[in-house]
ROMAR-338299 format. One record per residue: x, y, z of N, C-alpha, C, O, CB in turn. Coordinates in pm, 1 decimal. Glycine has a CB too. Layout:
BEGIN
n_px:X, n_py:Y, n_pz:Z, ca_px:X, ca_py:Y, ca_pz:Z, c_px:X, c_py:Y, c_pz:Z, o_px:X, o_py:Y, o_pz:Z, cb_px:X, cb_py:Y, cb_pz:Z
...
***
This chain:
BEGIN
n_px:-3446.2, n_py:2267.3, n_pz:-3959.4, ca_px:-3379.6, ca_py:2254.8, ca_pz:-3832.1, c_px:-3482.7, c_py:2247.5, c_pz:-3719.5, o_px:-3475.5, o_py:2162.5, o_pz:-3630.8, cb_px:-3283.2, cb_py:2371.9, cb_pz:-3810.3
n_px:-3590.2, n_py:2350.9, n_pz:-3727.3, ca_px:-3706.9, ca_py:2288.4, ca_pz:-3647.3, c_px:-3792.3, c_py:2162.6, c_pz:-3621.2, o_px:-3850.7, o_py:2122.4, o_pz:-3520.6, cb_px:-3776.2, cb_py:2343.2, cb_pz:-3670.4
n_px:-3779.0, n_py:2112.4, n_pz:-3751.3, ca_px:-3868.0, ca_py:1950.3, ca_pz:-3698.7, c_px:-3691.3, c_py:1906.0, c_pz:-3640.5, o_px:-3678.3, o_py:1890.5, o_pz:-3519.1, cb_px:-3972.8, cb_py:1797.8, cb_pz:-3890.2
n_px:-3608.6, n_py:1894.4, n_pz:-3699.8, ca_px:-3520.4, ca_py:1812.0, ca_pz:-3625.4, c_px:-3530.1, c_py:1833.5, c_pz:-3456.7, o_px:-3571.7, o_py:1757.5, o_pz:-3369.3, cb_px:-3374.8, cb_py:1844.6, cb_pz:-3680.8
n_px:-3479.6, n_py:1955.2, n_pz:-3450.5, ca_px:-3452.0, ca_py:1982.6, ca_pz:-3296.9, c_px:-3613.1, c_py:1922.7, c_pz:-3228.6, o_px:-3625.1, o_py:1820.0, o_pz:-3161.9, cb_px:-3413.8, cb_py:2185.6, cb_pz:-3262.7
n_px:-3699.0, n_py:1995.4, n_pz:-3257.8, ca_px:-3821.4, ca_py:1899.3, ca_pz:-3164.8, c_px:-3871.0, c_py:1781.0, c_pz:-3188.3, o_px:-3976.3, o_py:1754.0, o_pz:-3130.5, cb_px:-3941.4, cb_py:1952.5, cb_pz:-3155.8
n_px:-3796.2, n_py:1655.5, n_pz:-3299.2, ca_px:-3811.2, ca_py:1568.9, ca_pz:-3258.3, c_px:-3699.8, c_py:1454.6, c_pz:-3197.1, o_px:-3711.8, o_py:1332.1, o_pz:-3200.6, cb_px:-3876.3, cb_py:1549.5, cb_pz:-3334.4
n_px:-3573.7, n_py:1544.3, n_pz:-3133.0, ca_px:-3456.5, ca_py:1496.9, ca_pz:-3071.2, c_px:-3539.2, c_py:1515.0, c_pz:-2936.8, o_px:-3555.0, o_py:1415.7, o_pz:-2865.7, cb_px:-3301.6, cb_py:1581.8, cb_pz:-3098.2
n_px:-3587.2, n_py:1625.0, n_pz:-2902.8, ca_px:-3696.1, ca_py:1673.2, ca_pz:-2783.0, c_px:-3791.9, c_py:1595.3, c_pz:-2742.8, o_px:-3841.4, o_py:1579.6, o_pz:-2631.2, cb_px:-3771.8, cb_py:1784.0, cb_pz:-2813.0
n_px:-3821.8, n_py:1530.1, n_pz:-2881.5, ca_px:-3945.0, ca_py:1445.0, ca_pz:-2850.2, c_px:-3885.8, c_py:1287.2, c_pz:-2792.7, o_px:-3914.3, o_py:1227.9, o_pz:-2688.7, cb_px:-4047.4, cb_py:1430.0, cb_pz:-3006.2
n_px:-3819.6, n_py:1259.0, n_pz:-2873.2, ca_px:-3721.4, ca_py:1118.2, ca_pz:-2850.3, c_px:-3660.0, c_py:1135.3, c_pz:-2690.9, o_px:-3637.9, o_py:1044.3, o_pz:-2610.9, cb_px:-3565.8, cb_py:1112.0, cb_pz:-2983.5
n_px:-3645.3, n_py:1243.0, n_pz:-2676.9, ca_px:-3621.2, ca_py:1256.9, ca_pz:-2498.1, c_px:-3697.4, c_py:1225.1, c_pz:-2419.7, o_px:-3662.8, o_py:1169.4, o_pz:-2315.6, cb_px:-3605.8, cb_py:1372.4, cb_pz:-2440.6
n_px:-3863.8, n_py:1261.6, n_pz:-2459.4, ca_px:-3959.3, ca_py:1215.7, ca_pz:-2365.4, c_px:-3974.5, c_py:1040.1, c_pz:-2358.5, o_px:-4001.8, o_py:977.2, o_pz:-2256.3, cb_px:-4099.8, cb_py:1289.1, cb_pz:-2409.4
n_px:-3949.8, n_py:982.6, n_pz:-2491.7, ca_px:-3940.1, ca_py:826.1, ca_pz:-2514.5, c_px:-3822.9, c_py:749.4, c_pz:-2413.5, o_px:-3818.3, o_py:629.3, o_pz:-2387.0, cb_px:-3895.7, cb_py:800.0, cb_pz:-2684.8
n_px:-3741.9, n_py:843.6, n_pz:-2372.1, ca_px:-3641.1, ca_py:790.2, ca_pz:-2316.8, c_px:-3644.5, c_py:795.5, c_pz:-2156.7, o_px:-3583.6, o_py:743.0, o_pz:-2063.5, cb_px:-3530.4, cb_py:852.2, cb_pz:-2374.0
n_px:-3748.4, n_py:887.3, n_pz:-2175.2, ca_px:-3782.2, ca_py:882.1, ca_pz:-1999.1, c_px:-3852.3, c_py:749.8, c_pz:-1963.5, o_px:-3817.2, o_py:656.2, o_pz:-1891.7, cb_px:-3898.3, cb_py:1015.6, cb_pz:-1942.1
n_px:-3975.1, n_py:774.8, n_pz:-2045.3, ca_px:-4090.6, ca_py:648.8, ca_pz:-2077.6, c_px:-3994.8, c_py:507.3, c_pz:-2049.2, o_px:-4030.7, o_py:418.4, o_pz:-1972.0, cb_px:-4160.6, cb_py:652.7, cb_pz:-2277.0
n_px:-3854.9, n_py:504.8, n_pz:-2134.0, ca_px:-3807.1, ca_py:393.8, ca_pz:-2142.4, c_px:-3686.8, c_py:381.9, c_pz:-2017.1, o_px:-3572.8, o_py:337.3, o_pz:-2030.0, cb_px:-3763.4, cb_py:378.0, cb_pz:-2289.4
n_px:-3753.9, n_py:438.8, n_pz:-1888.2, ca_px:-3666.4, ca_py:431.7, ca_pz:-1785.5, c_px:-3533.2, c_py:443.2, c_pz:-1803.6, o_px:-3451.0, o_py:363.4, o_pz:-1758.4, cb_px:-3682.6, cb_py:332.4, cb_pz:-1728.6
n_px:-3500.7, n_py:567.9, n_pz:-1886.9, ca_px:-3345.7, ca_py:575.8, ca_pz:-1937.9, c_px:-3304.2, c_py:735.2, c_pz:-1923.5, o_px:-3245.6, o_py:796.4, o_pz:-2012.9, cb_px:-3328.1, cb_py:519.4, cb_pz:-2116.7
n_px:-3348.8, n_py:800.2, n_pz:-1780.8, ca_px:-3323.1, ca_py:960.9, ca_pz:-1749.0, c_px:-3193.4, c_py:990.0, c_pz:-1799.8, o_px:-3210.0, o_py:1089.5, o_pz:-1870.4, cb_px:-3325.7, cb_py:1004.8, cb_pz:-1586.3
n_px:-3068.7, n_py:956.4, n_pz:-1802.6, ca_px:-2977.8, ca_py:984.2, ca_pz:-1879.0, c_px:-2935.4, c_py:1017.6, c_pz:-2024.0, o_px:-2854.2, o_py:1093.4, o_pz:-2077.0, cb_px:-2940.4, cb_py:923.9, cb_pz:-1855.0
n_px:-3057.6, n_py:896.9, n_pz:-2077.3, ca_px:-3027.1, ca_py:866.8, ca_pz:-2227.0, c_px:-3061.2, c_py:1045.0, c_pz:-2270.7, o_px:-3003.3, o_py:1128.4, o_pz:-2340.3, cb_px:-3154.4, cb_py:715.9, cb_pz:-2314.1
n_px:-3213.5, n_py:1043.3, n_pz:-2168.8, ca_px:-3285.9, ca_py:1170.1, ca_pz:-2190.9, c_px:-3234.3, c_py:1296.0, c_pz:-2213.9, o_px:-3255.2, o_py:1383.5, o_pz:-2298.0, cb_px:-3354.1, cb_py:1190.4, cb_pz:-2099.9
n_px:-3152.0, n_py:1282.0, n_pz:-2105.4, ca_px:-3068.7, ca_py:1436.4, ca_pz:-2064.4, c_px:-2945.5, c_py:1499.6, c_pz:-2191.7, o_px:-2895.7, o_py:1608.1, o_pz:-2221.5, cb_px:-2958.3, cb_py:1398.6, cb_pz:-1892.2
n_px:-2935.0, n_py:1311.4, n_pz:-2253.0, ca_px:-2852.2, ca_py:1348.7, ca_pz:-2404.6, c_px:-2864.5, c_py:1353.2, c_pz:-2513.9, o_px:-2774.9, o_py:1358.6, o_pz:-2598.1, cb_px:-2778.9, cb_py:1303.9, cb_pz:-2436.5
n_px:-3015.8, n_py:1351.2, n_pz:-2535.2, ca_px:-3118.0, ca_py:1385.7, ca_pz:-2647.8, c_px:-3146.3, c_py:1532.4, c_pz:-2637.5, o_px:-3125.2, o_py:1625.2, o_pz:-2715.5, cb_px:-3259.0, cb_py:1301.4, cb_pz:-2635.7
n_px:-3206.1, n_py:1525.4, n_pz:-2505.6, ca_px:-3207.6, ca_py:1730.1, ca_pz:-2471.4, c_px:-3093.9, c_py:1805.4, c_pz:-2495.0, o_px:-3100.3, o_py:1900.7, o_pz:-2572.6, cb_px:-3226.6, cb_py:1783.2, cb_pz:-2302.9
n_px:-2990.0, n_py:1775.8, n_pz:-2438.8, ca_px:-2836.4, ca_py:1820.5, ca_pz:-2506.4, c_px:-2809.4, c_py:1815.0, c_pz:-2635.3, o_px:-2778.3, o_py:1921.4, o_pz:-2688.8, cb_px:-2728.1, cb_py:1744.2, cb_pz:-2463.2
n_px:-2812.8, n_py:1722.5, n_pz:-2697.1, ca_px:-2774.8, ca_py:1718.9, ca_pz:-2843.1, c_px:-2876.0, c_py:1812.2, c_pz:-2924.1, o_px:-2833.4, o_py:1886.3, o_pz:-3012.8, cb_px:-2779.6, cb_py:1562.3, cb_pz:-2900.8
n_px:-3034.3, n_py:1805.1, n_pz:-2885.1, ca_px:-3118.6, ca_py:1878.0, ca_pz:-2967.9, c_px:-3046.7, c_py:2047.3, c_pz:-2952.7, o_px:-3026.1, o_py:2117.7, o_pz:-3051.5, cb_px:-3293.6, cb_py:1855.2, cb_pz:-2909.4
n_px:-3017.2, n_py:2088.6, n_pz:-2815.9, ca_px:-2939.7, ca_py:2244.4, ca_pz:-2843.8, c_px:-2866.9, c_py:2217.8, c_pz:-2871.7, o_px:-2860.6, o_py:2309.2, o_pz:-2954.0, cb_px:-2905.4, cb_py:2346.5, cb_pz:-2766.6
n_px:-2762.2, n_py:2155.6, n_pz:-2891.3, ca_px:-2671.3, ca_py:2183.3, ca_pz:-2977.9, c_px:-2661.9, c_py:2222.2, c_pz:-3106.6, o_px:-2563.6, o_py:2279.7, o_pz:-3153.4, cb_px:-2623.4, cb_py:2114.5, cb_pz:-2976.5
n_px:-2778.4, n_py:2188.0, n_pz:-3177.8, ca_px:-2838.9, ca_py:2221.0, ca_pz:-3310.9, c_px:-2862.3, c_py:2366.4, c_pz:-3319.8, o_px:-2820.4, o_py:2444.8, o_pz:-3404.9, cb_px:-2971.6, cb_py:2146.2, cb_pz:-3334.9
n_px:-2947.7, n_py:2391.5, n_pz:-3201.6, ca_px:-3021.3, ca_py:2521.3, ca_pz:-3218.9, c_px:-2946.3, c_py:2654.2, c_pz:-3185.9, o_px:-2832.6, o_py:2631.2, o_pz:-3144.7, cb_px:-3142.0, cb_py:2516.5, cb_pz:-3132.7
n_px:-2983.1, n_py:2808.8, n_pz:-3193.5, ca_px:-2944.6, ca_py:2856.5, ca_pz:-3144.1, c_px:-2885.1, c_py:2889.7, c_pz:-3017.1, o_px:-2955.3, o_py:2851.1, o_pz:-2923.6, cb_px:-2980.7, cb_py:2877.1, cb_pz:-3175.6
n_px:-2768.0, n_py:2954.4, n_pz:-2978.8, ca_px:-2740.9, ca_py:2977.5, ca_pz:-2853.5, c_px:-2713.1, c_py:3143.8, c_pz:-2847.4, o_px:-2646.6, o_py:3197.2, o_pz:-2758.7, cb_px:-2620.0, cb_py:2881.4, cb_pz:-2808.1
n_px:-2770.6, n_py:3207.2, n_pz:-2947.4, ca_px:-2805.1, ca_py:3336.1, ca_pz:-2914.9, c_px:-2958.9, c_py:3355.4, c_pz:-2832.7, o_px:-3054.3, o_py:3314.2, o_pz:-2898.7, cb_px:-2799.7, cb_py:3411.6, cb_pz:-3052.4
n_px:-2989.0, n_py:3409.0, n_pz:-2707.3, ca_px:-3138.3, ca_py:3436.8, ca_pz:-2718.8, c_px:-3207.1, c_py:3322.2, c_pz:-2587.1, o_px:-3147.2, o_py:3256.4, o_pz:-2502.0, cb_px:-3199.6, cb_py:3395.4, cb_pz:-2907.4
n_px:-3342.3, n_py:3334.1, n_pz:-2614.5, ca_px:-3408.0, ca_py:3243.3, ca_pz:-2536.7, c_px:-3505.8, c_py:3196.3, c_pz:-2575.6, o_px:-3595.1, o_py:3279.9, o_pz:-2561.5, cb_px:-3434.3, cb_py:3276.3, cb_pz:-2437.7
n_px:-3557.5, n_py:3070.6, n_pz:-2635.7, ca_px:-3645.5, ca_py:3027.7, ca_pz:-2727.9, c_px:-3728.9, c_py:2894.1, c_pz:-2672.5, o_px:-3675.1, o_py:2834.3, o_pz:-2579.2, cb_px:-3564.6, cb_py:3002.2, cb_pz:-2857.9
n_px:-3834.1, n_py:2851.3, n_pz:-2713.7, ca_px:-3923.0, ca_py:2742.2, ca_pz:-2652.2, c_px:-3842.2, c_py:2639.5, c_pz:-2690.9, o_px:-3846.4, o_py:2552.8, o_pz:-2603.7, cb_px:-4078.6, cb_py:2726.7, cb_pz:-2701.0
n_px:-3771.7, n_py:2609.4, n_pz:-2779.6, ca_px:-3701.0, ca_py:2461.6, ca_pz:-2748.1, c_px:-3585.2, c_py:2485.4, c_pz:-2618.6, o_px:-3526.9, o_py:2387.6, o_pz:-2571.8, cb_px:-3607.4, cb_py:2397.0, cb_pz:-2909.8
n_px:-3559.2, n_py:2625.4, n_pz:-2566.9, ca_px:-3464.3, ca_py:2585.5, ca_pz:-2472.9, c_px:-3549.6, c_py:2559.7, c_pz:-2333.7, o_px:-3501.1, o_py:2486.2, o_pz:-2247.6, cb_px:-3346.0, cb_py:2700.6, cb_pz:-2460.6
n_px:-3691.7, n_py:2629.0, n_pz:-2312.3, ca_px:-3739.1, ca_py:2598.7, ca_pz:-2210.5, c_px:-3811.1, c_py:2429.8, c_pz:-2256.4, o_px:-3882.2, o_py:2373.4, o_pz:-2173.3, cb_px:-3835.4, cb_py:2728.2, cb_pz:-2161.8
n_px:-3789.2, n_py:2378.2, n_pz:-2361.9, ca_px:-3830.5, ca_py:2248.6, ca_pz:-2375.3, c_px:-3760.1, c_py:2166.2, c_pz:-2332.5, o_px:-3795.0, o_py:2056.7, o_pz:-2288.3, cb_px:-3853.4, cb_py:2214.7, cb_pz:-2479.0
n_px:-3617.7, n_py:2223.1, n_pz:-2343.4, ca_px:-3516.3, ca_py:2138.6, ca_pz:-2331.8, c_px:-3494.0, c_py:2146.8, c_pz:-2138.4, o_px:-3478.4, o_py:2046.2, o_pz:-2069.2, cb_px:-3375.1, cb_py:2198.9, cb_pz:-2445.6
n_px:-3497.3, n_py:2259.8, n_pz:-2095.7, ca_px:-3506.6, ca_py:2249.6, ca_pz:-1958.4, c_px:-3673.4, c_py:2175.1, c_pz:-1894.1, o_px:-3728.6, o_py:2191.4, o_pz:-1785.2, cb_px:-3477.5, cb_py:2414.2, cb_pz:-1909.3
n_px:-3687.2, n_py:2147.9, n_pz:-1934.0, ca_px:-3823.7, ca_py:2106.0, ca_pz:-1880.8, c_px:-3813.3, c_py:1951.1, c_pz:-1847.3, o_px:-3840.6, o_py:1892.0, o_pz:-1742.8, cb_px:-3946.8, cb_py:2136.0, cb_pz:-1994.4
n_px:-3753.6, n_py:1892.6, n_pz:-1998.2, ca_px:-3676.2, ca_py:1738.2, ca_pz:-1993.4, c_px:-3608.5, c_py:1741.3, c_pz:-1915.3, o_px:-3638.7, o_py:1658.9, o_pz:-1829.0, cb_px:-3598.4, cb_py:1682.2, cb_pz:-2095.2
n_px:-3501.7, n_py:1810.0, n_pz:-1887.6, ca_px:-3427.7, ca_py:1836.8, ca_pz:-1786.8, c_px:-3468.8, c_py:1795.8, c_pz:-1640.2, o_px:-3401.9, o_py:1724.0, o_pz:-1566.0, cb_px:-3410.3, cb_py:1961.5, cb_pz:-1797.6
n_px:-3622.9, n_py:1869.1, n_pz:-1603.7, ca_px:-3639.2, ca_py:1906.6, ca_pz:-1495.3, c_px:-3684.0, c_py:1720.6, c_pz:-1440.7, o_px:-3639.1, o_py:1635.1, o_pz:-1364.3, cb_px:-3753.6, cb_py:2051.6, cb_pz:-1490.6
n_px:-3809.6, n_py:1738.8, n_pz:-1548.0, ca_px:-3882.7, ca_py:1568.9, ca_pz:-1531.7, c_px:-3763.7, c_py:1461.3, c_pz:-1507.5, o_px:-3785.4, o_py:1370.5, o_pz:-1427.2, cb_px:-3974.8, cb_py:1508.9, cb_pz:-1699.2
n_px:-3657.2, n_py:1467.3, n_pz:-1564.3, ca_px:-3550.2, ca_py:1345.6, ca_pz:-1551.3, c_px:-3515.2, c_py:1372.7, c_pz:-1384.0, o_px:-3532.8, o_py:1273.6, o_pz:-1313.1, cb_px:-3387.7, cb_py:1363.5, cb_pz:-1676.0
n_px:-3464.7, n_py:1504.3, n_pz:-1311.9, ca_px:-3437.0, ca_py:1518.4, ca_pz:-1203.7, c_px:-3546.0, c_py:1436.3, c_pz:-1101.6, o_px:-3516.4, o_py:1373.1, o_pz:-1000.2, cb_px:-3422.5, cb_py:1656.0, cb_pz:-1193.1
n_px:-3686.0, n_py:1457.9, n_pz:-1162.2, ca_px:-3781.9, ca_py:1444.8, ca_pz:-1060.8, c_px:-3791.4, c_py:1273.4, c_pz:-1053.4, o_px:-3818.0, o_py:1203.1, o_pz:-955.8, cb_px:-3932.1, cb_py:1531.4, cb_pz:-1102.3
n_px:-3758.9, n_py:1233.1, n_pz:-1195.9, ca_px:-3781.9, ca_py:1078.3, ca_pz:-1188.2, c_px:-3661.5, c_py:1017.4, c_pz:-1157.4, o_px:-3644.8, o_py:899.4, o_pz:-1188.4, cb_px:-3835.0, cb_py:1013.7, cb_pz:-1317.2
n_px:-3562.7, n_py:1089.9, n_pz:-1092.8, ca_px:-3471.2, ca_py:1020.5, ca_pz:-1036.9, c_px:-3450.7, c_py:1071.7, c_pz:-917.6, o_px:-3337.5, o_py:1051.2, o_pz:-873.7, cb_px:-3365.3, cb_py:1010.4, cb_pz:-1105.2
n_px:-3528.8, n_py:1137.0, n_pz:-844.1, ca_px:-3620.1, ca_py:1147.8, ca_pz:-709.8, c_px:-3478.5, c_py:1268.1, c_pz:-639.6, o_px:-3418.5, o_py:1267.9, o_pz:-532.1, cb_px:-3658.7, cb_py:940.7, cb_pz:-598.5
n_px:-3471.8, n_py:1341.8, n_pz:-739.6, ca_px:-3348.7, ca_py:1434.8, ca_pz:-734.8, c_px:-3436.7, c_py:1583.5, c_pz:-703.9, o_px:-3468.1, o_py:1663.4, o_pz:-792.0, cb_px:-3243.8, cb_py:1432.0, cb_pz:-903.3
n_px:-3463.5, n_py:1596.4, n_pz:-575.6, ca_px:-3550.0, ca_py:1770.0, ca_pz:-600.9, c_px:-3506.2, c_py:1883.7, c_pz:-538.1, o_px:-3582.4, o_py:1967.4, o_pz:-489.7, cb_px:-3703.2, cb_py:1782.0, cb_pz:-547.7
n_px:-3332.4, n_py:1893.2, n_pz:-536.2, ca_px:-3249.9, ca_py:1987.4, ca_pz:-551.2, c_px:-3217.0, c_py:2024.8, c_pz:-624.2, o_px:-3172.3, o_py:2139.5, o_pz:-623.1, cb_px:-3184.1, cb_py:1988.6, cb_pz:-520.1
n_px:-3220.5, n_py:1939.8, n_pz:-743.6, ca_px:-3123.8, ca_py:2001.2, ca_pz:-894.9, c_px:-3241.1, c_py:2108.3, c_pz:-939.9, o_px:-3209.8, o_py:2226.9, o_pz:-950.2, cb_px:-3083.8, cb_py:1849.2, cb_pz:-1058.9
n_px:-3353.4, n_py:2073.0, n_pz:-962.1, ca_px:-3449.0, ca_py:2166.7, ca_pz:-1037.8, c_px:-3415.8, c_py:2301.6, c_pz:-983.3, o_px:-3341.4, o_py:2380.8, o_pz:-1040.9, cb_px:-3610.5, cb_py:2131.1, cb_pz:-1017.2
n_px:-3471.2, n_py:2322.2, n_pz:-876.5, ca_px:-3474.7, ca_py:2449.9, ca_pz:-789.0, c_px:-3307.3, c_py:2545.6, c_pz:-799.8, o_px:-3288.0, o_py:2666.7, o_pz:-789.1, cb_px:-3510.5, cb_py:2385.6, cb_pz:-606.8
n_px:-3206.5, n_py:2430.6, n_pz:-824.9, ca_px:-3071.6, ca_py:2495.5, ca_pz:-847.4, c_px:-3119.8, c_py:2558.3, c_pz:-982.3, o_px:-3121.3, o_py:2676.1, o_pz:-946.4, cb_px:-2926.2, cb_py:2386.1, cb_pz:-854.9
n_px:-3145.0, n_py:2559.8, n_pz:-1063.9, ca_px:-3160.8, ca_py:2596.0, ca_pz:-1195.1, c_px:-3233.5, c_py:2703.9, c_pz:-1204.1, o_px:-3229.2, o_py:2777.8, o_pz:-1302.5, cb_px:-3211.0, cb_py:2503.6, cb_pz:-1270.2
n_px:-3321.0, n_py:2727.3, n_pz:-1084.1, ca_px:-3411.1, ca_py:2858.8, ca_pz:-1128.9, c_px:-3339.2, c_py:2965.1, c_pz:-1081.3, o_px:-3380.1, o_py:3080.0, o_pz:-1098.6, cb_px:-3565.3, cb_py:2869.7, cb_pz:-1069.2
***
């Protein structure tokens, strides 16, 4: 379940690359969905991180700061 989830994570960063912040945001979604949702773990700050970069490349720099 670990290589899966970080390379749904990884395919997120490809999707930024491929000017597709959305596609991104549903690769990061789908990868937790896999994973736990007990707890707090590096694929979820991985997954917020994709998160954050998609906000920034869509010149969005309210959403991040909502999140913290």
């Amino acid at each position: 379940m670990y290589a899966e989830v970080t390379a749904l994570l990884n395919l997120a960063w490809l999707r930024i690359v491929a000017d597709d912040p959305s596609g991104a945001r549903d690769e990061a979604q789908r990868a937790l969905r896999r994973w736990s949702r007990i707890g707090f773990y590096v694929q979820h700050l991985y997954a917020l991180r994709i998160e954050t970069y998609c906000d920034l490349y869509q010149d969005d720099r309210e959403r991040p700061s909502a999140r913290a």
